[in-house]
N, C-alpha and C positions, 0 to 999 in steps of 0.2 A: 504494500500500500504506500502510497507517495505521500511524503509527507505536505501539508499546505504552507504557500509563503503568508504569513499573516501578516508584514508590512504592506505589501501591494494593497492592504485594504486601506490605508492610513494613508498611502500617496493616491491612493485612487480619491479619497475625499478628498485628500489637500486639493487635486486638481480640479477636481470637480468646485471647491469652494472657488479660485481661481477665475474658472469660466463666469460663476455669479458676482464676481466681484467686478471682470472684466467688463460686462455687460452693464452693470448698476454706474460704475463710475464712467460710461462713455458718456451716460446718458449729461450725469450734472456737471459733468467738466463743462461743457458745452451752453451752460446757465448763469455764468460766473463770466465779468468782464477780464479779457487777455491779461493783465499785470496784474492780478488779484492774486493773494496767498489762499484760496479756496482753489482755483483753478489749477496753479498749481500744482499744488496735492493732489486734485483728483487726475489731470493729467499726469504726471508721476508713479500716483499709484495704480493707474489704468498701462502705464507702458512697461513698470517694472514687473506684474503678475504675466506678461504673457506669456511665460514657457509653458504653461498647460497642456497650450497642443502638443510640444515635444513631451512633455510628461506621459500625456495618453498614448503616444507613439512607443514610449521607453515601456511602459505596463503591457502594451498590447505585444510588444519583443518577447519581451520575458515572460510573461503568459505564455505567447506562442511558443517559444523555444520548450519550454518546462514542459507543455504537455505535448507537445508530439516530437522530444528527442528520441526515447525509447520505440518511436511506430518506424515500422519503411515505409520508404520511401516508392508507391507503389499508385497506378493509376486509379484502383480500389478506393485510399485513404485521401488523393487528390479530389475526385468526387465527391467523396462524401463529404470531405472541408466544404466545398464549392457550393454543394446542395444547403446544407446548411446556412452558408452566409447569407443565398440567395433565397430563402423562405425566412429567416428571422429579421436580414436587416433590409434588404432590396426590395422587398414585396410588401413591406409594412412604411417604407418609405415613398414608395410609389403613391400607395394609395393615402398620406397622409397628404403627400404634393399635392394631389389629384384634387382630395377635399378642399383644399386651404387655397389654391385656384378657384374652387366654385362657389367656396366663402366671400373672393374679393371680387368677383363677378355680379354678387348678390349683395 
């Protein structure tokens, strides 16, 4: 049985915190006149959180590599990755596109 990494959970929040941080402070940077010590800040703290994306890149590495060092390397286990991505993240993202187009339509 393989043991679990129980840090990946703790940078998966930090990152995740990250993204909501990055998001919130785009917004009121942007509220605040150019030379102000508000602005600032939130400009600052808006450009120094954004390693996120590489965060979630570095997690999704070592996730990947952890669980399928031990598989071959085989056109079997390439499908089955493949099938997977494309029913969990491609076809739920499709159709949330799909909606959120006929949201701004309506």
């Amino acid at each position: 049985m393989r043991k679990e990494i129980a840090s990946i959970y703790y940078v998966r929040f930090l990152a995740m915190l990250m993204v909501v941080l990055v998001h919130t402070t785009a917004q009121y940077h942007h509220l605040f006149d150019v030379p102000s010590v508000q602005n600032i800040f939130y400009f600052f703290l808006n450009n120094i959180i954004r390693v996120e994306g590489g965060m979630f890149v570095m997690i999704m590495g070592i996730v990947f590599f952890y669980m399928y060092r031990d598989r071959p390397f085989t056109v079997e286990n390439l499908l089955s990755y493949w099938k997977k991505r494309v029913v969990y993240i491609l076809i739920p993202y499709i159709i949330w596109s799909l909606i959120y187009e006929v949201e701004m339509w309506y």
